[in-house]
C-alpha positions in Angstrom: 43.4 -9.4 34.7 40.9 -8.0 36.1 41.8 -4.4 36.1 41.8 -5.0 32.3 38.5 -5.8 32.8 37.1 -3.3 34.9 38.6 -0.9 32.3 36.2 -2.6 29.2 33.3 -2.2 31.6 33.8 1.5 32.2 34.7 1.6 28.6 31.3 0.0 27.5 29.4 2.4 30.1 31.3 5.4 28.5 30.3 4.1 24.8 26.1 3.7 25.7 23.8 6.0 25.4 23.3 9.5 24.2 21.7 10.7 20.9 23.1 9.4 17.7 23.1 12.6 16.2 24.6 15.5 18.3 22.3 18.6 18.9 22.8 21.9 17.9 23.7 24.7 20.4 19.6 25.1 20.5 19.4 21.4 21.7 18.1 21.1 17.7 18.8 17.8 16.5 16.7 18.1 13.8 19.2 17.3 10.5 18.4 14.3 8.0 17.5 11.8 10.4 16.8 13.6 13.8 12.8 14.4 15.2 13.2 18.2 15.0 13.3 20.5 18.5 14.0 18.4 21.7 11.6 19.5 24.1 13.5 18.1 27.0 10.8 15.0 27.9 12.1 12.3 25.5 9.4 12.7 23.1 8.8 13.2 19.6 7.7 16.6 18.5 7.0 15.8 14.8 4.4 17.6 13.5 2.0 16.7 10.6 1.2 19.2 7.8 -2.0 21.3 8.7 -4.5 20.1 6.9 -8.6 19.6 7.7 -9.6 16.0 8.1 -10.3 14.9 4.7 -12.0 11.7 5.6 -12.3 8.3 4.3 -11.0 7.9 0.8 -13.6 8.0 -2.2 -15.3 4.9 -3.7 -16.3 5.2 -7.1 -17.6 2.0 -9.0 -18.0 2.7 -12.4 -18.5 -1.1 -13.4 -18.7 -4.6 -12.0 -15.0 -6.7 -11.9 -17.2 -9.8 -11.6 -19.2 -9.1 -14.5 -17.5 -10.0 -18.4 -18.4 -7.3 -19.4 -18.2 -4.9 -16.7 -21.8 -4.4 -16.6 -23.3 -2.1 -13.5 -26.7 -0.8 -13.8 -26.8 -1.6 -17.4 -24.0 0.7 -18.1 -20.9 -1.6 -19.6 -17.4 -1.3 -20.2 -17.2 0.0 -24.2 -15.6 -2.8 -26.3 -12.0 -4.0 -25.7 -12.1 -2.5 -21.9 -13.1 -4.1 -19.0 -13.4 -3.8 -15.2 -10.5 -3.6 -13.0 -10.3 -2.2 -9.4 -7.9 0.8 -9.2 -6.4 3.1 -6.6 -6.2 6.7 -7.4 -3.7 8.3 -5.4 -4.6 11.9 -4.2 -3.7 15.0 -6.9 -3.3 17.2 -4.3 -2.3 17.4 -0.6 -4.9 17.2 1.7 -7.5 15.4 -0.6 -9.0 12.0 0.0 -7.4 8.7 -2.3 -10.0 7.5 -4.9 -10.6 3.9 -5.2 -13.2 1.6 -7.4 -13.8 0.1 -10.5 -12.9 1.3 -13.6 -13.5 0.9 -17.6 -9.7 0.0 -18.7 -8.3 -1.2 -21.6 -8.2 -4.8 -21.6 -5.0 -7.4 -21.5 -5.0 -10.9 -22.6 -2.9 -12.0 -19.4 -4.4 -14.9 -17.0 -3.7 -16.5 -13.6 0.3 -16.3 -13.3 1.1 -14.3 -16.0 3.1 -11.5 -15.6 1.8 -7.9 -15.9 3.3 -4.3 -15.4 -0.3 -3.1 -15.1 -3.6 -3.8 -14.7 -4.0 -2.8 -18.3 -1.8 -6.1 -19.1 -4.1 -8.8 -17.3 -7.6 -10.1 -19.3 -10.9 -8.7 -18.0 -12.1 -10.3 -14.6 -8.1 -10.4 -13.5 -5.9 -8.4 -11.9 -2.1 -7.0 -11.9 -1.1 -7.8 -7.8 2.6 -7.8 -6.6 3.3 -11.5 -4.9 5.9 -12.9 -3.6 7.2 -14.5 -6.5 6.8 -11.2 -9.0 4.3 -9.4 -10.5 1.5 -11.4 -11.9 -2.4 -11.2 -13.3 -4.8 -12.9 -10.2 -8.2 -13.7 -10.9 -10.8 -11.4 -9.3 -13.2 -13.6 -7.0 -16.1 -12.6 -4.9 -15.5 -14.1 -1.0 -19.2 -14.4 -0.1 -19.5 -16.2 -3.5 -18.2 -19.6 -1.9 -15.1 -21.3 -3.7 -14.6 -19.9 -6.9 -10.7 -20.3 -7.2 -9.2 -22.3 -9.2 -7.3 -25.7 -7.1 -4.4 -24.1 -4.7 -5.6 -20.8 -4.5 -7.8 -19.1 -2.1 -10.0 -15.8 -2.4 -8.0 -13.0 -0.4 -8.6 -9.6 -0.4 -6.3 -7.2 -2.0 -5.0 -3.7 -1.4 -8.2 -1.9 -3.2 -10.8 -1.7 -0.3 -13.7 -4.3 -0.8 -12.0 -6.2 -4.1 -10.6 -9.8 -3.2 -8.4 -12.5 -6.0 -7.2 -15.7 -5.9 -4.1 -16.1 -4.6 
């Protein structure tokens, strides 16, 4: 018994540790899911593409979310648009993201409705994923006070400096 059991101890100890994917010849163990040249220390010698320091990403407001009709500087939104918050991803590598507030075509959708876009969702809402699917949120404005509606609370949302109810 237990020479059975000294041989599944020096079995385990055999089985542990080492690199999940075997080098190459060059000590490369860099295929689908290894971390490129092993220099030897344990570390990871990823590298990150070269590319100047492009900064915070871009805000461009456009328009006011909180406004009906978009209004900023007495610029509107034209008619059947309004104001939504948007994130622009970057066009190219190594440029900033944009994100604001944008003239879009408006929805008709309200608090709970579902959306595919923020193009779907009435002017002063938004298109958020939740937890329970993707629905239209009401914009609201946290140093405004309370201005959900019962059960919800004004949280901010992945667009920098825009918050809904939620």
């Amino acid at each position: 018994m237990l020479a059975g059991m000294r041989f599944c101890f020096l079995l385990l100890l055999a089985a542990c540790g080492g690199k999940a994917i075997p080098p190459d010849q060059n000590g490369d163990d860099s295929g689908p899911f290894g971390r490129g040249q092993d220099s030897g220390d344990g570390g990871n010698n990823y590298v990150n593409p070269e590319c100047p320091d492009v900064g915070a990403p871009v805000r461009q407001d456009t328009c006011n979310v909180y406004d009906p009709n978009g209004c900023i500087g007495g610029n509107c939104c034209p008619s059947g648009s309004a104001c939504y918050p948007v994130v622009i991803p970057p066009g190219a590598a190594c440029t900033p993201e944009v994100y604001g507030s944008f003239c879009i075509t408006a929805g008709v959708g309200t608090q709970g409705s579902d959306c595919s876009g923020t193009d779907n969702c009435a002017g002063g809402f938004v298109c958020l994923i939740t937890g329970a699917s993707t629905q239209c949120a009401q914009m609201c404005d946290p140093s405004q006070g309370h201005v959900c509606a019962e059960g919800f609370v004004c949280e901010p949302i992945d667009v920098p400096g825009f918050s809904a109810c939620l």
